[in-house]
C-alpha positions in Angstrom: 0.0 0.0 0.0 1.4 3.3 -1.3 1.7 6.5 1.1 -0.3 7.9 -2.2 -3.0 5.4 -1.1 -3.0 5.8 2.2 -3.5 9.8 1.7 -6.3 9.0 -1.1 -8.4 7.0 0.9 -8.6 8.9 4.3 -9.6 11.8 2.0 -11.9 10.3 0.4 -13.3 8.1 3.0 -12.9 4.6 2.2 -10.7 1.8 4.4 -7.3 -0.2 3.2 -10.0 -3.4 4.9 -12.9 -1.8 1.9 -9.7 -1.9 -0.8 -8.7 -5.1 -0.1 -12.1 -6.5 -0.5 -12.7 -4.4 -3.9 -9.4 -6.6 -5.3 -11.0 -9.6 -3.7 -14.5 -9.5 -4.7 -14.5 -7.0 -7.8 -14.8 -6.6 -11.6 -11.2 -5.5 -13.5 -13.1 -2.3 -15.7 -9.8 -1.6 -17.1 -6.1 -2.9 -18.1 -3.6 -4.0 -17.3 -1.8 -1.1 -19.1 2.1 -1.3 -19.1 3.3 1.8 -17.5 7.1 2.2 -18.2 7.4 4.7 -15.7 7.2 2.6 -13.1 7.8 -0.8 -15.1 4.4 -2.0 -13.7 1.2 -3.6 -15.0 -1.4 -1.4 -14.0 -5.5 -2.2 -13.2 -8.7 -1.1 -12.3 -11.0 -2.8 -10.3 -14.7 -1.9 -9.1 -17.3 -2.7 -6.3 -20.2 -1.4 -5.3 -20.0 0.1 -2.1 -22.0 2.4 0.6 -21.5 5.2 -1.3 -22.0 4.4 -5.0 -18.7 2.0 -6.7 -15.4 2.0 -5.4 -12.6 1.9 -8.0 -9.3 0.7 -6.6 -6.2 0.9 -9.0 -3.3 -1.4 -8.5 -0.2 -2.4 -9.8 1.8 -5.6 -10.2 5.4 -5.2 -10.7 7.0 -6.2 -14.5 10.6 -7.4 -15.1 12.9 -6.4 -17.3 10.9 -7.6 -20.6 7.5 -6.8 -19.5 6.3 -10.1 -17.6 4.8 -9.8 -14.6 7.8 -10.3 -11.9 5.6 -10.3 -8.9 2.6 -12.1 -7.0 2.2 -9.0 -4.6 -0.2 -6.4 -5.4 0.6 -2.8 -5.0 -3.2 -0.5 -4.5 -1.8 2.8 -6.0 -5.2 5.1 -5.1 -8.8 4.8 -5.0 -12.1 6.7 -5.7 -15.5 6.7 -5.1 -18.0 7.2 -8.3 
């Protein structure tokens, strides 16, 4: 969990426990998308939730040729829509 995350979702009033069950329980609405900035495979994932859908967008890490390098999962931010 990014310190970008953890910022994101106290303003915007969801839990890491409410993330973790979007990536659990959710739909992917978009990606992955290679982002070479950060040499990660990037994703979108949505749930409904209290307050309309919540969108968490994570990241699993890529080696050096694009593959996926990584099991973990990285939540990158979040919003509600």
């Amino acid at each position: 969990m990014t310190s970008h995350f953890k910022m994101r979702a106290a303003q915007r009033g969801f839990s890491a426990p409410e993330a973790l069950n979007v990536l659990r329980r959710g739909t992917i609405i978009s990606g992955p998308e290679f982002c070479a900035e950060f040499c990660n495979w990037k994703f979108s994932v949505e749930l409904e939730h209290d307050d309309g859908h919540l969108v968490i967008v994570a990241g699993v890490c890529a080696g050096e040729n694009g593959q996926i390098w990584s099991g973990n999962v990285m939540m990158i931010t979040g919003f509600i829509r």
